[in-house]
Each structure stands twice: as C-alpha cells, then as structure tokens.
MIBAVO-118275 format. One line per 8 residues: number of its first residue (from 1); their letters; for each residue x negated, y negated, z of C-alpha. Coordinates in nm, 4 decimals, always signed. Layout:
REM residues N
NUM> a> X/Y/Z ~ ...
This chain:
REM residues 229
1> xxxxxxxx> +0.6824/+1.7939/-1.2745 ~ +0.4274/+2.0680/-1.2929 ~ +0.0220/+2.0294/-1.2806 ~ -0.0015/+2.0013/-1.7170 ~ +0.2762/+1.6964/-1.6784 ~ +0.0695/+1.5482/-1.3926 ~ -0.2375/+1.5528/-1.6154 ~ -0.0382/+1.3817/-1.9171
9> xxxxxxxx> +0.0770/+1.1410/-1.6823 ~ -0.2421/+1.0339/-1.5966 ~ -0.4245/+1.0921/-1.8892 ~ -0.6522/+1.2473/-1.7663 ~ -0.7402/+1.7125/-1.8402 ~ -0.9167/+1.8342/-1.5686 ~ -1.2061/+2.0585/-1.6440 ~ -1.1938/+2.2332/-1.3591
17> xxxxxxxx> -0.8308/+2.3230/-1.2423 ~ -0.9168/+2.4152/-0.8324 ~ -1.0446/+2.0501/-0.7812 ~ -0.7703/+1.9022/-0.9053 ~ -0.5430/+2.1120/-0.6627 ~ -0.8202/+2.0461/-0.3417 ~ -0.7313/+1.6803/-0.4638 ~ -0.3587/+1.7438/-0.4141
25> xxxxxxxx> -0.3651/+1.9457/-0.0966 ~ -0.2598/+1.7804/+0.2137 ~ -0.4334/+1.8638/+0.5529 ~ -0.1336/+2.0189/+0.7163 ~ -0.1656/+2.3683/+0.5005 ~ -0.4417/+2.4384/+0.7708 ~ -0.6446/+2.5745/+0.4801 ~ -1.0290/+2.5537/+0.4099
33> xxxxxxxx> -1.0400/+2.2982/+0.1459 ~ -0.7750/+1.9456/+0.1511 ~ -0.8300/+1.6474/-0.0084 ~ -0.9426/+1.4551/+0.2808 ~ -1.3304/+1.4518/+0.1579 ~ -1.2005/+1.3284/-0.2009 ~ -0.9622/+1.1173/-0.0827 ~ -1.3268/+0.9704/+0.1312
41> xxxxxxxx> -1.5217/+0.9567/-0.2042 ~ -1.2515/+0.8348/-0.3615 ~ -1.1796/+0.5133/-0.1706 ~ -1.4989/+0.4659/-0.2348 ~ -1.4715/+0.4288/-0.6008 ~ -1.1280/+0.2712/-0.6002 ~ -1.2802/-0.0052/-0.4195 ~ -1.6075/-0.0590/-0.6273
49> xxxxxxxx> -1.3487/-0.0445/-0.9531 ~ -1.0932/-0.2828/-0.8518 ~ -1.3875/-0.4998/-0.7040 ~ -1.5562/-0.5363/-1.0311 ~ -1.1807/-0.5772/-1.1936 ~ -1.1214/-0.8831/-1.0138 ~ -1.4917/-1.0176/-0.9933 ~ -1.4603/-1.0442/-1.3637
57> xxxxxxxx> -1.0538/-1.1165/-1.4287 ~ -1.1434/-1.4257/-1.1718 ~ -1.5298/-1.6354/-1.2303 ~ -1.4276/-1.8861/-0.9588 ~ -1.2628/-1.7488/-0.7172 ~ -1.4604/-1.6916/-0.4147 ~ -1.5515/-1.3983/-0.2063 ~ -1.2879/-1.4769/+0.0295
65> xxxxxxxx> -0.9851/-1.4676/-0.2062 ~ -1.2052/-1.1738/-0.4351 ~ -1.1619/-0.9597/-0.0659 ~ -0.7987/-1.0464/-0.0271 ~ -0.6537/-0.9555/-0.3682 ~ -0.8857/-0.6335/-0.3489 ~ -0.7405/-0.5120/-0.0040 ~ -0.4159/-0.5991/-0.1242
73> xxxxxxxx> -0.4512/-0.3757/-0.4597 ~ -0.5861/-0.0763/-0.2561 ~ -0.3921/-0.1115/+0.0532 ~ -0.1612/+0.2301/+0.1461 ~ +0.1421/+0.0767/+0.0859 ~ +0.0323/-0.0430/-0.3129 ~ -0.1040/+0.2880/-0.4064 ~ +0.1980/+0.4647/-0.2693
81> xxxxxxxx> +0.3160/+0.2617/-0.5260 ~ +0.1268/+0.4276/-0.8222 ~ +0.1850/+0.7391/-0.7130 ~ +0.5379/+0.7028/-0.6513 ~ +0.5212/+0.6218/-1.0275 ~ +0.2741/+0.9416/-1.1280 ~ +0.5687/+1.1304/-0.9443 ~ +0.2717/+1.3094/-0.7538
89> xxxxxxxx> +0.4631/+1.3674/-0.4669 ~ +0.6309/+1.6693/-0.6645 ~ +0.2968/+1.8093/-0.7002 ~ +0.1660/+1.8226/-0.3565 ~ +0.0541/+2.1197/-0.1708 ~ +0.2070/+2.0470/+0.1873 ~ +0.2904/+2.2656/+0.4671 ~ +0.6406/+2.3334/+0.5850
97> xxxxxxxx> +0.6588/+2.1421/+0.8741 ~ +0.5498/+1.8060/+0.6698 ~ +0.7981/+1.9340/+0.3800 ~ +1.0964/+1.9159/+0.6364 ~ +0.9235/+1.5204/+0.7614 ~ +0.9700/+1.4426/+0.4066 ~ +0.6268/+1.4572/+0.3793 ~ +0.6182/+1.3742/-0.0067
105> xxxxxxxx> +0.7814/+1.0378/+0.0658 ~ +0.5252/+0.9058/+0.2838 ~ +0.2900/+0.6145/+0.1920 ~ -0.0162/+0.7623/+0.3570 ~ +0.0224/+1.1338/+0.2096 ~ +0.0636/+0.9769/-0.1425 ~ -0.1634/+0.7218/-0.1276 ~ -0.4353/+0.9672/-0.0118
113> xxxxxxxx> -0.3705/+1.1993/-0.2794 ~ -0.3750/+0.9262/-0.5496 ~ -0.7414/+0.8190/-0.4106 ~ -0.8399/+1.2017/-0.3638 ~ -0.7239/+1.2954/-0.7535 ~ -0.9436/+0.9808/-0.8705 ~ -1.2454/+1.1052/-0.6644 ~ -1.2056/+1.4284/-0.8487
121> xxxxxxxx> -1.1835/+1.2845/-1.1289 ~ -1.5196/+1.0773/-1.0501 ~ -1.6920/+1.3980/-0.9892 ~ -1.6372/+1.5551/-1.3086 ~ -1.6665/+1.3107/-1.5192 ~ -1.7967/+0.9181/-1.4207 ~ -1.7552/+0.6068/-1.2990 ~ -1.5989/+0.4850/-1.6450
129> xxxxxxxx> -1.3716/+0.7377/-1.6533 ~ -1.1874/+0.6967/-1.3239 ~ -1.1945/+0.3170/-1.4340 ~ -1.0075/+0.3850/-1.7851 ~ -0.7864/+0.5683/-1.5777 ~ -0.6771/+0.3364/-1.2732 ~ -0.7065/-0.0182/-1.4245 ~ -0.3939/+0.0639/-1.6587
137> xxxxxxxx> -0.2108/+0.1998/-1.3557 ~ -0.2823/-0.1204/-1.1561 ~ -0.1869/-0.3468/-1.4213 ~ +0.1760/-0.1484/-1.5261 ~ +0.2549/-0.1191/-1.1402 ~ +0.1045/-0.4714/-1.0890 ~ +0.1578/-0.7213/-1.3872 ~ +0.0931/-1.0194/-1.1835
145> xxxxxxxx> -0.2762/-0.9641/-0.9946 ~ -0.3759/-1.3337/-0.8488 ~ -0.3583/-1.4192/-0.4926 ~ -0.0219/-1.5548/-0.4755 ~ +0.1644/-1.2540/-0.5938 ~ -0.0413/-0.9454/-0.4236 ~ -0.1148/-1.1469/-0.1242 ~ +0.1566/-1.3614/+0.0554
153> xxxxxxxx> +0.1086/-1.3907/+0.4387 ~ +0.4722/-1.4509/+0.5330 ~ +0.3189/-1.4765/+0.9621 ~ +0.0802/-1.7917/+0.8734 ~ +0.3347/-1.9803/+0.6640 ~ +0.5944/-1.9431/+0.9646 ~ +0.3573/-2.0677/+1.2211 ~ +0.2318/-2.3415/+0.9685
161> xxxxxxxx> +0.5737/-2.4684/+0.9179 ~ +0.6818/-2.3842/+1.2847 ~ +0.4264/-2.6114/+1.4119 ~ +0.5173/-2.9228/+1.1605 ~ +0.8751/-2.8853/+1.1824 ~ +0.9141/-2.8210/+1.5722 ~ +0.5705/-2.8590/+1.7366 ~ +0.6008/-2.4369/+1.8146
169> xxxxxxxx> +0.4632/-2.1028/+1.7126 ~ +0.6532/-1.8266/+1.6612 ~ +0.7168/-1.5123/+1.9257 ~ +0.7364/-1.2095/+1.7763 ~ +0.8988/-0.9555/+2.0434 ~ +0.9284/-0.5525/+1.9820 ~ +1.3028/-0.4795/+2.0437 ~ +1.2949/-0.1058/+1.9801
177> xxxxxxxx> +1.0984/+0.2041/+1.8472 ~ +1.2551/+0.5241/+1.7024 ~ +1.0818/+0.8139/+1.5451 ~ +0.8231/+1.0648/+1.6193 ~ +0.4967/+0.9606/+1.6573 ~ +0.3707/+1.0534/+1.3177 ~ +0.6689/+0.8736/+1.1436 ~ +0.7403/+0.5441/+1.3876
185> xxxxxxxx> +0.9905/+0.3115/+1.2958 ~ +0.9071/-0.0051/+1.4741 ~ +1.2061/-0.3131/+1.5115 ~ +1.0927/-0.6608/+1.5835 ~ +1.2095/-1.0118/+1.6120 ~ +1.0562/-1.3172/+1.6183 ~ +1.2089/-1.6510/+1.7903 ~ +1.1086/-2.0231/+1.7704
193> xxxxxxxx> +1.1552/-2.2128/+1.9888 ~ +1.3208/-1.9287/+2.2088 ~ +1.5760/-1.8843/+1.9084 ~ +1.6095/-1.5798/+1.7776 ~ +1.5456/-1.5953/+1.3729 ~ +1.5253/-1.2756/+1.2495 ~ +1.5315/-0.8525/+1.3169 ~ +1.3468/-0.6558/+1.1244
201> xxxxxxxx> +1.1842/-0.2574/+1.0954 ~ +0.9061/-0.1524/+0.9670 ~ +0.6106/+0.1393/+0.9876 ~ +0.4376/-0.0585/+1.1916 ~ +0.4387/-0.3793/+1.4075 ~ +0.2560/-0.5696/+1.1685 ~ +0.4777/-0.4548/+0.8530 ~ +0.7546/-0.5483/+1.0647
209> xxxxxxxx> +0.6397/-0.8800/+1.1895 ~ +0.5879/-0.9639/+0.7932 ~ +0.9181/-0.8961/+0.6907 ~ +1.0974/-1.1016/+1.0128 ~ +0.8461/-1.4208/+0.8699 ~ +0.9833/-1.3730/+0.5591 ~ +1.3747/-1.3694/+0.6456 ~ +1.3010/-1.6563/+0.9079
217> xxxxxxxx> +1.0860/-1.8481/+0.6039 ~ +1.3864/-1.7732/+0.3890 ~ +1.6671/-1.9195/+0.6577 ~ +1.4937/-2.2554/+0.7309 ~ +1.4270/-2.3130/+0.3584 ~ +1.8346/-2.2816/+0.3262 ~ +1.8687/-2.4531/+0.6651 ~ +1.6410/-2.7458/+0.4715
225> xxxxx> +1.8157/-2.7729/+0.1530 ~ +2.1417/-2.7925/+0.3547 ~ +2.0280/-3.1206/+0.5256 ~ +1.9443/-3.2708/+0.2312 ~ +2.2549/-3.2536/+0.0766
C-alpha cells in the first residue's frame, strides 16, 4: 500500500502531503518532526467524537456506562484494530531498529498513528470532517457498540461468581515474563481456592489477568452444566 491507497482507504485527500507523513512518522527515526504532537491533538478529538457518538446513539444511559463504552472504543488495543484494517502499518515511517521489533505490528505504534493521521486531518479541515471519517471506521470494525459487547470485565464476574459459588476471590499470580522491556510478554494464573484455573499471556498484567478470568469463567460454566446433567 502506498500513501494515494492510504488516502482512498480512508477517504480522506490530504491537502497538504508533509502532514500527513509527520502523522505517520514514528518517534524512533530520531528526526525533527513525529507524530507524537498529532497523535496528542488527536486523542483529543477522537475522544470528543466518539463521546458525542455514544451520548446520542444512547439518551439513557448514564455517564458511567457513556465513560465505559467510550474508553473501550478508543482504548490502544481497539484502534490497533482500525488500523490493522487501514493496513497503515505498511505506511509507517519507522526506524530500523523498531522495523527488526516488528514495529508495524504493535498496538501502540498503530494506534498512535491512527489518532495522529485524524489530528491531521482535524487541522486541515474540521471537526466534521474527522467525524465523517472515524464513525464509519468504528462502526465496520465495531458492529455491535453497547456495553455488553465493547466492555466485558471478565476479573469482576470471576470474583462475583467466586464469592457465591465458594465464599473466595480469586489470586491472580505472575508465573513468568519474557521479552525486552519495550515488548513484555507477561504469563499469569489465577487460582481459587488455591486451585489453579487457568495460564494465560498477555502485554501486560492486566491483559493477562483478563484473559485467565475468561478461560476460568468459561471452565466453571462447563464444570456447571456438567452437574446438572
């Protein structure tokens, strides 16, 4: 994909061609201008657009659940998302060194490029403009947007059911890292009731934690249904 292909993908001609790049560079070129003061303004934006999105898609929800389904739409991990499908890592301007860390894969490189391109496009143009632009991505990438589907919290439905089913919380223990620093791999479990119910990896502790709820969640749900048979 070259820079004319990005811009159909987006829908979306820049005016001026070197902001669209600045939007694209990553900090590790070392050079003058990166997109880390877009990818600022653009955060910005994202959140005023997606909190108008769901202020109006939902009249009675309240501010509580309005705050959790925003965070959840313009979390790191869901814009990677978008920009996984804009294939913008194959437009990034990265140094070698992040090149051979497969730099164009990661979440936070593509998610702050996706942010930074939108607060170029903000700057050129207007606040409608970014909005025709990212409420169509957030919708194809996200065809379900209530609570339930962009915001699960595998961790308190564990410990809710924990505590009614065996009078316990869950312990969530970190069994190993690997990784350098800038691309940690962290593996957890968690044990109830000093069981062990589930390993799992992720970036972080907390994405890691989430996914062992989920596959312990998952394993007393069977272990249920096979009692009542």
């Amino acid at each position: 994909m070259n820079l004319m292909q990005f811009q159909k993908a987006i829908n979306y001609k820049f005016k001026n061609m070197t902001i669209l790049k600045e939007a694209l560079t990553h900090k590790s070129l070392k050079k003058s201008t990166h997109n880390e003061r877009l990818e600022f303004l653009g955060d910005a934006v994202l959140d005023l657009i997606i909190g108008e999105y769901l202020f109006y898609k939902f009249p009675t929800s309240p501010e509580g659940e309005l705050s959790k389904m925003r965070a959840a739409m313009v979390n790191e991990k869901s814009l990677s998302k978008i920009a996984r499908y804009l294939q913008m890592g194959e437009v990034l301007y990265i140094s070698q060194s992040e090149e051979a860390n497969l730099g164009r894969e990661k979440d936070s490189i593509l998610s702050n490029a996706f942010e930074a391109v939108l607060g170029a496009i903000y700057l050129e143009s207007n606040l409608e403009e970014v909005r025709e632009i990212a409420i169509p991505l957030f919708e194809k990438i996200f065809p379900k947007i209530d609570l339930k589907h962009l915001f699960y919290d595998h961790k308190t439905s564990l410990q809710e059911i924990t505590q009614a089913l065996f009078g316990v919380i869950p312990e969530y223990k970190l069994i190993d890292s690997k990784g350098p620093d800038h691309n940690k791999e962290f593996i957890m479990a968690v044990y109830i009731d000093n069981k062990e119910y589930a390993i799992a990896s992720g970036k972080s502790k907390k994405v890691a934690e989430q996914s062992c709820a989920k596959i312990a969640l998952e394993m007393i749900e069977s272990n249920s249904k096979k009692g009542d048979r």
